[in-house]
VEXLUM-396031 format. One line per field, with one value per residue (C-alpha): x, y, z. Coordinates in steps of 0.2 Angstrom, whole numbers, always signed. Layout:
N
px = X|...;
py = Y|...;
pz = Z|...;
end
This chain:
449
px = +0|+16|+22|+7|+5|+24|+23|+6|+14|+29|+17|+10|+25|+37|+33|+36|+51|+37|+30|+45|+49|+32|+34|+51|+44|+28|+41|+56|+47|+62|+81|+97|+104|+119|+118|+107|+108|+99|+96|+111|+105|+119|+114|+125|+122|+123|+122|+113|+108|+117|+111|+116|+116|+127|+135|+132|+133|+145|+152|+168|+160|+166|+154|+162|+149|+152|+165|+177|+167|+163|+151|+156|+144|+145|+138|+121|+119|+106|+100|+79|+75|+71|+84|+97|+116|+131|+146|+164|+164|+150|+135|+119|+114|+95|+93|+79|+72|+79|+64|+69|+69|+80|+93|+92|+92|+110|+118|+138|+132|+140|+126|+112|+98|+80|+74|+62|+47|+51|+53|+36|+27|+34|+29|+12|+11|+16|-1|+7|-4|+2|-6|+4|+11|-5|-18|-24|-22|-23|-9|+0|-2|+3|+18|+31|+28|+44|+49|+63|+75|+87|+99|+103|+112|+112|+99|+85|+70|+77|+73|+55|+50|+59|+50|+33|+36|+40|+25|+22|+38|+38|+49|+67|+73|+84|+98|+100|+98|+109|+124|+122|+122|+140|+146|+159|+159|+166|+180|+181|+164|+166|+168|+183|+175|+160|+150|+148|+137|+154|+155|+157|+140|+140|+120|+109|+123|+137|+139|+135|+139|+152|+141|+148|+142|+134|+118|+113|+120|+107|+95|+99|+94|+79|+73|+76|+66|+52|+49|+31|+42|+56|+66|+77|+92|+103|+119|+134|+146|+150|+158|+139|+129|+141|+139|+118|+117|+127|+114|+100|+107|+110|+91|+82|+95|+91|+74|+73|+88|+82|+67|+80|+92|+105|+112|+126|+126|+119|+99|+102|+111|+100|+84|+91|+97|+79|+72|+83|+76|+59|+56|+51|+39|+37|+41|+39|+26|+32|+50|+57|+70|+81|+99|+104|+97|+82|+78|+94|+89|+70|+63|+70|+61|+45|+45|+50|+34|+18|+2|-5|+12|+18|+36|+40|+52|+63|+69|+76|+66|+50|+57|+67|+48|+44|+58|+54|+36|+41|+53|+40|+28|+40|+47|+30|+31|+17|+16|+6|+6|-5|+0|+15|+19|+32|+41|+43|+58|+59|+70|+78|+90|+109|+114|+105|+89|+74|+70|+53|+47|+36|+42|+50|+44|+51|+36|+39|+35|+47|+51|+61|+77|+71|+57|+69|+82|+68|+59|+77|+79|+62|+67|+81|+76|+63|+77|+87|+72|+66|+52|+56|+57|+44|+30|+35|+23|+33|+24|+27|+36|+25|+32|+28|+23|+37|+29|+38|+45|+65|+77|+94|+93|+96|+85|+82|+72|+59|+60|+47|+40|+32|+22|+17|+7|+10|-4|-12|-9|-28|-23|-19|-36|-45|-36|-42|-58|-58|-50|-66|-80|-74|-73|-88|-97|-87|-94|-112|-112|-105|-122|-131|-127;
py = +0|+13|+7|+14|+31|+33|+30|+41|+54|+54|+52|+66|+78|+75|+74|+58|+56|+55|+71|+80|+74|+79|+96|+100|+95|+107|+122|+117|+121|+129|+127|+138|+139|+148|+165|+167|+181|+174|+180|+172|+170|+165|+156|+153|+151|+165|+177|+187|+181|+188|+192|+197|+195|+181|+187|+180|+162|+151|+133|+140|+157|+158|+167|+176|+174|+184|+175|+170|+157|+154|+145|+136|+139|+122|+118|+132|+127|+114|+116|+120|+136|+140|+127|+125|+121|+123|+134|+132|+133|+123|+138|+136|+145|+149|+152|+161|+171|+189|+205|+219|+228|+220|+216|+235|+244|+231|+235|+244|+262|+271|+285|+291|+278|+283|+271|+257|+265|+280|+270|+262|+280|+287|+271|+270|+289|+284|+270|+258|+247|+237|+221|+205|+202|+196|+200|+216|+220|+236|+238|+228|+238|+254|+265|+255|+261|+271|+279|+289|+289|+303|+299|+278|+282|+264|+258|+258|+266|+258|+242|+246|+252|+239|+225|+234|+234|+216|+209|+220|+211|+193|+179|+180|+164|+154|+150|+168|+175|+159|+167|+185|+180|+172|+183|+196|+216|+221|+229|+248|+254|+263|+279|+284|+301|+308|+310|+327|+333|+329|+312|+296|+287|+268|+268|+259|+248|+254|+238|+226|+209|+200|+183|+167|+164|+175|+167|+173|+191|+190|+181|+196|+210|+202|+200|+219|+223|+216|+223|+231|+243|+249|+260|+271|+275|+289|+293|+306|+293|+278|+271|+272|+267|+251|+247|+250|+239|+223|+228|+224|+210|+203|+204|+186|+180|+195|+195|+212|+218|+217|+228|+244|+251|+261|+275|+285|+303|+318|+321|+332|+319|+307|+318|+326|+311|+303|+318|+318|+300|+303|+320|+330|+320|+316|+297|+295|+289|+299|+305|+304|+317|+314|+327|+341|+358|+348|+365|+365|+350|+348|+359|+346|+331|+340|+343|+322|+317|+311|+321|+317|+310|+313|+323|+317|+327|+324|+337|+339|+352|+361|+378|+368|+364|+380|+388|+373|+379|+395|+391|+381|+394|+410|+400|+394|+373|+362|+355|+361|+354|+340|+339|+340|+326|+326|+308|+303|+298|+282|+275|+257|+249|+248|+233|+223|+231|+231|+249|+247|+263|+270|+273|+255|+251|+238|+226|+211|+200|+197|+191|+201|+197|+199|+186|+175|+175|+173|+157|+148|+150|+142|+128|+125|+125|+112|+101|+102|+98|+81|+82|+79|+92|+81|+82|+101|+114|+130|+145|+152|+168|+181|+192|+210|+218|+232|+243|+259|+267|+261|+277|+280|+270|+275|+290|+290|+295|+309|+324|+328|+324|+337|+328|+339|+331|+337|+348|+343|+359|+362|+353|+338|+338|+343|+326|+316|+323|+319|+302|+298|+305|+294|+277|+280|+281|+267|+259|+263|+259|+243|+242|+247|+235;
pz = +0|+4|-11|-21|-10|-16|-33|-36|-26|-39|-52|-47|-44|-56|-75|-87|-98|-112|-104|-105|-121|-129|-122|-130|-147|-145|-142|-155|-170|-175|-171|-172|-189|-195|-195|-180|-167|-151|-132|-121|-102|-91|-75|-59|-40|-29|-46|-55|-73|-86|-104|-120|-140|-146|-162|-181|-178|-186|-181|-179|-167|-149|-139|-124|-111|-91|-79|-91|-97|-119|-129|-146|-162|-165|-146|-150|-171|-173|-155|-154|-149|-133|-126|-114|-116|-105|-105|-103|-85|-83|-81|-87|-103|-110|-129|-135|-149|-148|-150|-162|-149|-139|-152|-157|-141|-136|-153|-153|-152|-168|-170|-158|-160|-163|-151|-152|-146|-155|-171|-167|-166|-183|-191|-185|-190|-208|-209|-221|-228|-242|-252|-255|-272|-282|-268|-275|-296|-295|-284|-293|-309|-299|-296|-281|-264|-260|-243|-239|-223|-221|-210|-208|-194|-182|-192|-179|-188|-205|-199|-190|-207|-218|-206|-211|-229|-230|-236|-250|-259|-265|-253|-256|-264|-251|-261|-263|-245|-238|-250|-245|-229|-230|-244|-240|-246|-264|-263|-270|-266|-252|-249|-239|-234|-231|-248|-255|-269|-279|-273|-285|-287|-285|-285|-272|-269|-258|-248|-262|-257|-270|-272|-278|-296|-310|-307|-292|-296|-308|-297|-286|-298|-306|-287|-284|-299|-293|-276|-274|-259|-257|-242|-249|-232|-236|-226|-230|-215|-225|-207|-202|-217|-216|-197|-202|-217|-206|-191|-205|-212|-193|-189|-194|-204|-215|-218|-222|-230|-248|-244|-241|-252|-245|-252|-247|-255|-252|-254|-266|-276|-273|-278|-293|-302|-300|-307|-321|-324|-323|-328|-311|-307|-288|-284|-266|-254|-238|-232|-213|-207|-194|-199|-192|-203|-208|-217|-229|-235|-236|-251|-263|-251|-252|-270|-274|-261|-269|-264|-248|-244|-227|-221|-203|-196|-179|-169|-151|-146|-150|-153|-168|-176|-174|-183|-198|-200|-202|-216|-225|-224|-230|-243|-247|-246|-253|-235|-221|-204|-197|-180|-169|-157|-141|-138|-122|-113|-105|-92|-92|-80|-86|-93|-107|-109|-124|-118|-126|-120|-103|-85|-81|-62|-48|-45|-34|-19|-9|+11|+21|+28|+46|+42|+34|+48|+60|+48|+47|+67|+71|+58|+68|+83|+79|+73|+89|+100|+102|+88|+71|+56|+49|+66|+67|+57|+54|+47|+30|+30|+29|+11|+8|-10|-17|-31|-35|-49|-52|-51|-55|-72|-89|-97|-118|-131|-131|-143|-157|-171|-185|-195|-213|-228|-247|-254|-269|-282|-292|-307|-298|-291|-304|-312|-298|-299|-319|-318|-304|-317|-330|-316|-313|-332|-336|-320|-325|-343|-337|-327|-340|-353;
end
C-alpha cells in the first residue's frame, strides 16, 4: 500500500520522460541555424543572470559569455529554440528568440539611436498598408511604394519600417539570402570620406555583397526589380551606413535587408538624379528626417513626395519645429502641418535592456530578511528539540509587496515629431476629380449594358 501512495505521489509531482519529451517538441518548432543572433541567459548560484546578444553564428564562433566562461557555435547550431546548453565553465545557458527591440536597443552604439518605441510611433504615424504580391491587381499595376529615410544612422527606424514593408515584396529565394548572408563586401565601393554633392555614385549599392556565381547576381537583380516597396536609407558617414546595413542584415538571418536600399550621397544627389530620370515627377510615398538643418535639405524632399504624402520630421526640441514651419511657410512649401507630437523619454535599467518605452517600475514580492532569519531559526530550533522536522509545522514567512517606480537608471528617447502632408496643387485635383468622373461612367455603362 506505501508502495502505491509513493509511486502516485511521484506520479503526481514530477513529470514523465514522455511528458517532457512531448513538451520539448511542442516548443522546438524551429532550431538555431547559421547566422542566427539569439538571447544568451547565463545562469550561476549566488548570481545574477546575465544576458546578452550572441554574435552572427557560425560553427567556428566563440561566444564570450560573463565569468570567463565561452560557448562554441558548433555547441548552439542545430540546437531547438528555446533550449538549454552549457558553458565552458559549466553555467547554465537559455537560448531564445531575440525581440527587435532588444537586439536594437543592445547594438555597438556608432550613431544616436532613434529608439524602439520612438521608431514604433513614426511608423504607425506613416499608416502603411500594403497588399501581397497578387492580392490586389490594382496595386500591382501601380507605381512602387517608396519611402525615404534621411539619416541611416544605427539603423534603428530603418529596420522598423523595412519590417513593415516586407510583405508587399515577394519571398526571397533561399539559395540567394543563404549566400548573402555568407558573402563578404566588394571591394572599392566605399567611400573613404563623407559624400559630397561631388562624390562618386555607386548607386543603391554601396555595400554590395560579391556573391559566388553569375547566377545569383542576376537572381539578385531580377529580385530587386520586382519589389512592390522599397526603403530608400541615405547617409553622407560611410563608417555608419556600413555598421547600419550589417545591423539589417543581422536581424532574422536578413529577412529584411532586400526591402532597403542604401544610399550613401547627399539628398540632393539622390533627388536630382531621379528627377533627371523621370522627368520632375514626384516618386515617393512619404519621407522621414532625422539630420541636423532639416531646413537645408527639405525643399527638394517636399518637392520628390507624392500628394497626400507625409514629411515626418525629428527634432530635439519644439522651438526647432517651430523655426521649420516658419521656413516652410515663407518659402512657401506644398506642406502644411498635421500635428506636432512630443516623444517621451523612458527610463531602463543599465545593462542589457529592450527599452521598449514607458516609465519602467520595480514590482515584486518578496520576504524580508528579518522574516527570513527569524523562519530559518524556528526551523532550527525544531530540529534540535526532540520532535522531528517532519512532526513540526513551521509558518510560512509572511512576504511584503514592493511597487515603485526604479530610479537611478538610464533615461532615452523623447523629442518631437512634426508631421506635414504634401498639398495637392488644383490641377492635380481637378485630375483626380476627372479620372473619378470617367470610373464611374465606365462603371455605370457597365451596369447598364
Amino acid at each position: 500500500m506505501m508502495l502505491q501512495l509513493n509511486c502516485a505521489r511521484i506520479s503526481r509531482s514530477t513529470p514523465s520522460f514522455l511528458t517532457r519529451r512531448a513538451g520539448q517538441l511542442r516548443q522546438s518548432s524551429r532550431v538555431a541555424q547559421e547566422h542566427d543572433v539569439l538571447l544568451l541567459r547565463q545562469s550561476q548560484p549566488r548570481s545574477l543572470a546575465k544576458f546578452q546578444l550572441s554574435p552572427s553564428l557560425r560553427p567556428d564562433t566563440v561566444v564570450k559569455l560573463s565569468h570567463g566562461a565561452t560557448l562554441r557555435g558548433s555547441d548552439i547550431i542545430g540546437r531547438p529554440i528555446p533550449s538549454v546548453v552549457t558553458d565552458s565553465k559549466g553555467h547554465v545557458v537559455r537560448l531564445s528568440e531575440v525581440t527587435l527591440s532588444q537586439y536594437l536597443t543592445n547594438q555597438p552604439r556608432v550613431a544616436t539611436p532613434i529608439y524602439p518605441q520612438d521608431a514604433t510611433t513614426i511608423v504607425s504615424i506613416l499608416d502603411i498598408n500594403v497588399p501581397v504580391p497578387g492580392e490586389d491587381p490594382e496595386a500591382d499595376a501601380g507605381p512602387v511604394l517608396e519611402i525615404f529615410e534621411a539619416g541611416t544612422g544605427m539603423g534603428s527606424l530603418t529596420l522598423h519600417i523595412a519590417r513593415s514593408l516586407h510583405g508587399a515584396n515577394p519571398p526571397v529565394p533561399h539559395k540567394l539570402r543563404q549566400a548573402m548572408l555568407a558573402a563578404p563586401y566588394k571591394a572599392g565601393l566605399l567611400l573613404r570620406n563623407t559624400a559630397t554633392d561631388e562624390s562618386p555614385i555607386n548607386g543603391a549599392m554601396p555595400h554590395a555583397q560579391e556573391l559566388e556565381s553569375p547566377e545569383l547576381e542576376a537572381q539578385l537583380q531580377s529580385y530587386r526589380a520586382s519589389r512592390r516597396a522599397i526603403l530608400h536609407s541615405l547617409d553622407i558617414n560611410p563608417s555608419t551606413s556600413r555598421k547600419a546595413h550589417g545591423v539589417v542584415q543581422g536581424f532574422c538571418r536578413g529577412r529584411y535587408l532586400l526591402n532597403v536600399d542604401f544610399h550613401l550621397r547627399t539628398i540632393k544627389s539622390f533627388v536630382e538624379s531621379r528627377f533627371a530620370e523621370n522627368g520632375r515627377q514626384p516618386f515617393l510615398s512619404h519621407a522621414v528626417l532625422d539630420l541636423p538643418g532639416s531646413a537645408d535639405h527639405a525643399d527638394l524632399v517636399i518637392q520628390a513626395i507624392r500628394p497626400l504624402g507625409k514629411l515626418v520630421v525629428f527634432f530635439p526640441s519644439v522651438t526647432q519645429v517651430l523655426e521649420f514651419i516658419t521656413w516652410a511657410t515663407e518659402t512657401k512649401q506644398k506642406i502644411h502641418l498635421e500635428k506636432t507630437v512630443e516623444l517621451m523619454s523612458s527610463s531602463w535599467a543599465p545593462g542589457f535592456t529592450d527599452a521598449v518605452g514607458g516609465r519602467e517600475w520595480d514590482v515584486r514580492i518578496v520576504t524580508p530578511r528579518k522574516v527570513q532569519r527569524e523562519a530559518m531559526a524556528a526551523a532550527q530550533a525544531a530540529s534540535d528539540g526532540n520532535e522531528t522536522v517532519s512532526d513540526t509545522v513551521v509558518a510560512e514567512p509572511k512576504t511584503v509587496h514592493v511597487c515603485r517606480p526604479k530610479v537611478g537608471h538610464l533615461v532615452g528617447g523623447g523629442g518631437f515629431l512634426a508631421v506635414f502632408s504634401k498639398r495637392m496643387t488644383r490641377s492635380q485635383s481637378d485630375q483626380d476629380g476627372q479620372d473619378l468622373t470617367e470610373r464611374s461612367a465606365e462603371s455605370t455603362s457597365f451596369l447598364d449594358g
